[in-house]
N, C-alpha and C positions, 0 to 999 in steps of 0.2 A: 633273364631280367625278371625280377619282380613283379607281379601285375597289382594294380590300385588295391585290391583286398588281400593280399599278399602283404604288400606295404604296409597295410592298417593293421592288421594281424601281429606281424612283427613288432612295428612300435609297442603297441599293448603288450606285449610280450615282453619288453626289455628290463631285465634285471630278474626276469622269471626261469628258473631251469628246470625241464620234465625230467623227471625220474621214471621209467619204465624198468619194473622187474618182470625178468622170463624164467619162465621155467618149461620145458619143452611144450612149447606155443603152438597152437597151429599156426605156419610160416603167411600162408595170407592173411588173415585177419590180422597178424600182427603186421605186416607188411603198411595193411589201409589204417591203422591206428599209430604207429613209430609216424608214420606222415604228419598223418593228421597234427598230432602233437609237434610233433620237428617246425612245420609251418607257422608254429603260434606262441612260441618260446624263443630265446634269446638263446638256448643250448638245450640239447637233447641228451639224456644220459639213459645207460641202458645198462643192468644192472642184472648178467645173467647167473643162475644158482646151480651151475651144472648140469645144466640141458642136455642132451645127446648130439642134439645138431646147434653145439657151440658155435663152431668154426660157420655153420650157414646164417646163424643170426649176426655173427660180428662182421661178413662180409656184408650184411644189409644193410645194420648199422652204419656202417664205416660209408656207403655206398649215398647216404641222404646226409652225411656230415657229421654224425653224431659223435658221442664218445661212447667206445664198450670200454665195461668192467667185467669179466671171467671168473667168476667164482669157480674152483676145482671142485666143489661139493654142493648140495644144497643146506645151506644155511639159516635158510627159513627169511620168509619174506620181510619181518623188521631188519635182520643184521643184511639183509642185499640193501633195504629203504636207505638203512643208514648211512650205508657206504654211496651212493648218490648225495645224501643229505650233506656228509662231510665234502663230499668233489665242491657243493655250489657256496659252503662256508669257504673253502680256501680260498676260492674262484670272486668272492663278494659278492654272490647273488643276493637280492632283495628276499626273494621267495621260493619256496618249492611248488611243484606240480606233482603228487605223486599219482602215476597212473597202474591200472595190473595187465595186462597182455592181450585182456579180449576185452577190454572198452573202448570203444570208437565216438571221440567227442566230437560235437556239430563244431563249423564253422570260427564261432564266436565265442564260442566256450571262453579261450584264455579271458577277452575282453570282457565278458561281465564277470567272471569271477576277479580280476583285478580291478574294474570302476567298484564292485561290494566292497573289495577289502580297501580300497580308499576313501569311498562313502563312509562306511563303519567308524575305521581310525581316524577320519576327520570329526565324528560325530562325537571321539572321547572312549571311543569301544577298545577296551584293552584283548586285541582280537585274537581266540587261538586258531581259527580256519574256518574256508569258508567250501561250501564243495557246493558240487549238482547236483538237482533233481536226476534219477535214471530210470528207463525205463529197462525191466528184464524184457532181454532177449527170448526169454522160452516163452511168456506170456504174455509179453505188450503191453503190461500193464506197468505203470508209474507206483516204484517203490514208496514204502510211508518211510518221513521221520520219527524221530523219537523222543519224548519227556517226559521226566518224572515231575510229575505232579501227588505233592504229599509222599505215599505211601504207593502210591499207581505210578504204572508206565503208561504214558496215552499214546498211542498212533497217530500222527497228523498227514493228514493230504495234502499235498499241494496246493499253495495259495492261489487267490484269483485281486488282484490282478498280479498277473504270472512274475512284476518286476521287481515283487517286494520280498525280502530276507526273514527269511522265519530263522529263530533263533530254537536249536536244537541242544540234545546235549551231548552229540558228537556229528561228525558226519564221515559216512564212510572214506577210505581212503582214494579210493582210484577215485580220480577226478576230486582232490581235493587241493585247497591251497593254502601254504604254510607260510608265512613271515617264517625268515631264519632268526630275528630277533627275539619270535617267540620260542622256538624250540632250543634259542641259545638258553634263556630263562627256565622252559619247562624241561629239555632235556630232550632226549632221542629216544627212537621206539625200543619197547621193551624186548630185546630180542630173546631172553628165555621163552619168552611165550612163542614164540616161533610161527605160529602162521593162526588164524581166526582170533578174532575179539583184541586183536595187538590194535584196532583203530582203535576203537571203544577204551583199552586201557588208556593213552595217548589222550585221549579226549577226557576222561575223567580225570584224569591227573592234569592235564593243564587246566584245567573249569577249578580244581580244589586251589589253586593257585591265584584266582581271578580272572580267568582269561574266559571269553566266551564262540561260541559254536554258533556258525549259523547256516542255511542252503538260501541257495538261488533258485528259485523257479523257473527264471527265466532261462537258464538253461539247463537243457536233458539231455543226454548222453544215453548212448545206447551200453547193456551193460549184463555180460552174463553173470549168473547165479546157479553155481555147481553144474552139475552134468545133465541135468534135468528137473523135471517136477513131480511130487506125489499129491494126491488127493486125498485129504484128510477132514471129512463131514464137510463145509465150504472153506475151510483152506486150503490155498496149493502152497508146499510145502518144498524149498531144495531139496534137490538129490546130491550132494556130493560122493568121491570116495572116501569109503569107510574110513581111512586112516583120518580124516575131518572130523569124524562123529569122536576121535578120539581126542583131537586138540579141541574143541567146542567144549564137550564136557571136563576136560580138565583145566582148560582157563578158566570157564566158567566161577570151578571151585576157586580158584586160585584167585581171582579176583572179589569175588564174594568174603574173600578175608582181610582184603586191603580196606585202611582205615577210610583212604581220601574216597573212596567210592561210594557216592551217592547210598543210602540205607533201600531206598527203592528198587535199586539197580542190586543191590546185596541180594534183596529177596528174590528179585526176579529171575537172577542167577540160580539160588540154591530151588528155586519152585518149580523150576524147569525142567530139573535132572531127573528124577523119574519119568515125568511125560516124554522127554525126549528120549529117551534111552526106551519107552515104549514103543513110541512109533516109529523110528528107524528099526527095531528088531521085527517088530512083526509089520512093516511097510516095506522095506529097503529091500532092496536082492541082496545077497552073500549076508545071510541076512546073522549066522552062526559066530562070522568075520563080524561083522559090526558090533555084536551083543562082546563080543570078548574086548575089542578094541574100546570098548564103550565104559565096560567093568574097569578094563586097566586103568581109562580115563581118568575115572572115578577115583580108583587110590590113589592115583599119581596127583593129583590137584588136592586129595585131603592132608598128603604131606609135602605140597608145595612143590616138588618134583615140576622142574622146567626141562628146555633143551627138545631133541627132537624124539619122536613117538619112538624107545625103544625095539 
């Protein structure tokens, strides 16, 4: 039986379906986060990309109600997004949740991100998503959003009072929420880009459309950020795997080419590739590995070169 915030949870959930992509997880955190999500949605989809221990996630899955999807390969995290996005189109979901494998959202999460996204569309806001505030895991600290202002990208903190919607010009994916009427309009995620800046593409391409971005402060989510952190003068800086620094720098370019993408966000993109390509090579471990995956990056995004890191 249901208990009273279980109940509550649910309804605010109805017409919402999670999307969880895996790709070889660690099995408990994904465990307390598939919950988490399963508890506060109308249908739970899980959307794996050729994990090792398939067979152990679909037994989990399957074990709290959910639906698996079994990718035979990894696909890259838009074409797994996708194939959840089209289950909740057929199914007539209202909205998507999409989440990634080690986010663990509080409580009430679904409930304020669906009273924003009905506040908003009542208000006339032609909405493309609305996502959470997170806090990274390695540091504790509450990520910034992000907008272009002019020719700048600004960083915003977190609002005070915590209830109100800053309007950004994406918001990450995991812990985000999609109307499927918007994605029927803007379209599905980019899956040549295959894994990093696929939100951000997604998000500029629906903003050049009309559609607008916003986060909720009010809720935070707990939410990792690559494998670790590097210290760089007072920034701390992800660590991902190298094969990252090569999809990062090659959407980068790849996007910086596309017309709908904000001019700000163009430069931001192309001003970056040097600095970045500095400080993963001489900050990163495998540090030989990074600088080569980083060069390839590089051509492969100047001729537009998608799909996954050869």
């Amino acid at each position: 039986m249901l208990s009273s915030s279980d109940s509550v949870a649910a309804s605010q959930g109805r017409g919402i379906f999670g999307v969880i992509v895996t790709f070889n997880p660690d099995l408990a955190r994904f465990d307390e986060g598939a919950a988490r999500v399963s508890a506060q949605v109308e249908r739970l989809v899980v959307v794996d990309n050729g994990s090792h221990a398939a067979s152990a996630i679909r037994a989990r899955v399957e074990a709290l109600g959910a639906v698996f999807i079994g990718l035979p390969e990894n696909r890259g995290i838009a074409a797994a997004q996708n194939e959840g996005i089209r289950l909740a189109q057929r199914e007539g979901a209202e909205a998507v949740l999409l989440m990634d494998q080690d986010t663990l959202l509080p409580a009430d999460a679904v409930g304020h991100l669906s009273a924003a996204m009905r506040d908003l569309r009542d208000a006339g806001v032609r909405l493309g998503s609305v996502g959470c505030a997170y806090r990274d895991t390695h540091d504790g600290r509450i990520g910034a959003s992000w907008r272009a202002r002019g020719w700048r990208i600004v960083r915003q903190r977190p609002t005070s009072p915590a209830s109100k919607q800053t309007e950004v010009d994406f918001v990450i994916a995991s812990g985000s929420l999609l109307p499927l009427d918007t994605l029927r309009a803007v379209g599905l995620m980019d899956e040549p880009l295959f894994i990093d800046l696929v939100d951000l593409e997604w998000g500029f391409r629906a903003a050049a459309k009309g559609y607008r971005h916003f986060q909720t402060d009010a809720c935070v989510m707990d939410h990792t950020l690559g494998a670790g952190r590097i210290q760089v003068g007072s920034r701390s800086i992800s660590l991902h795997a190298p094969v990252r620094n090569y999809y990062w720098i090659r959407n980068a370019l790849i996007l910086a080419r596309r017309g709908y993408v904000q001019s700000a966000w163009r430069l931001y993109f192309v001003s970056r590739v040097v600095p970045y390509i500095a400080i993963y090579t001489l900050r990163g471990n495998r540090r030989l590995t990074r600088l080569k995956l980083m060069l390839r990056g590089a051509l492969d995004g100047l001729r537009g070169r998608g799909g996954a890191c050869p």
